[in-house]
C-alpha distance (Angstrom), angle and dihedral (degrees) to the residues before:
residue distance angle dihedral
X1 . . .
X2 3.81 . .
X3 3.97 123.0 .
X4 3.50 129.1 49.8
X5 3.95 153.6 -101.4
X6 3.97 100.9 -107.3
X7 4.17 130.5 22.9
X8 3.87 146.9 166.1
X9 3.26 128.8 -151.8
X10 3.91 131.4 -138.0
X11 3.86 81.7 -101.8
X12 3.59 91.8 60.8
X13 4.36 90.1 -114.9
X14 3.82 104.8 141.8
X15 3.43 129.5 -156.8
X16 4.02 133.6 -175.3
X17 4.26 126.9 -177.3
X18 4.14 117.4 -148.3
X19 3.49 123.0 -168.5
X20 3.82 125.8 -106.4
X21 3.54 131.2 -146.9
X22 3.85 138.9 -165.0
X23 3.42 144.2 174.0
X24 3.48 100.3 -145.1
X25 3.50 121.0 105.2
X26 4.11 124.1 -104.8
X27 3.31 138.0 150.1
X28 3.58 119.1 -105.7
X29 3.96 130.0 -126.3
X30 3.37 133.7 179.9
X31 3.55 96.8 -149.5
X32 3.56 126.0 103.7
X33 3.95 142.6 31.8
X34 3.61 122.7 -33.7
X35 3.73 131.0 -145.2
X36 3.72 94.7 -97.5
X37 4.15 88.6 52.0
X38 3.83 88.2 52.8
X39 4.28 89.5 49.7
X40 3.80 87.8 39.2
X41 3.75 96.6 49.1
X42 3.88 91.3 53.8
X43 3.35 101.3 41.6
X44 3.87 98.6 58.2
X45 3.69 86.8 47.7
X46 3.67 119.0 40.6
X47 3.98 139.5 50.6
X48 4.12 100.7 -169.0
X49 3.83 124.9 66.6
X50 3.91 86.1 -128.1
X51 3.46 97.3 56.2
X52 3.82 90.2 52.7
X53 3.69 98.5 53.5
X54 3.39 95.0 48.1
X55 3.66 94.3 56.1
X56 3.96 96.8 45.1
X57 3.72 81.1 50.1
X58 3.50 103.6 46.3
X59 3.90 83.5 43.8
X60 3.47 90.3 60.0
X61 3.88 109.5 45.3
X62 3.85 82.2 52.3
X63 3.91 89.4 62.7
X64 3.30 95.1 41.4
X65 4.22 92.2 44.8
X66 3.54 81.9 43.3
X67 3.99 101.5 59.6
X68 3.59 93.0 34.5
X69 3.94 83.7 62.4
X70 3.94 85.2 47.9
X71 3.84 97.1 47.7
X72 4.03 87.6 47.6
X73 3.59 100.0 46.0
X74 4.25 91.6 56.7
């Protein structure tokens, strides 16, 4: 896994990534982006806060859209 939990930008936009847990039961797969892509992704492209969030955002309904459309199609 390269990258890592916390950055800042030359723009001075920080970023960190926490773990989550849960009890409820899923199936696991190692497919996908991680955290640190998400925090990576945004860093190297925006300046503003609200630029950020709307990409890791955005990013993420698209993978979840995405494996819905996946899960449905099988």
């Amino acid at each position: 896994m390269w990258g890592a939990e916390m950055g800042v930008n030359k723009y001075r936009l920080a970023i960190g990534n926490d773990a989550m847990f849960t009890k409820v039961k899923f199936v696991k797969q190692k497919k996908g982006l991680t955290g640190m892509d998400l925090l990576r992704h945004a860093l190297e492209r925006w300046a503003h806060v609200e630029e950020a969030i709307t990409c890791i955002t955005t990013l993420l309904v698209f993978k979840i859209l995405q494996s819905h459309h996946i899960d449905d199609a099988h």
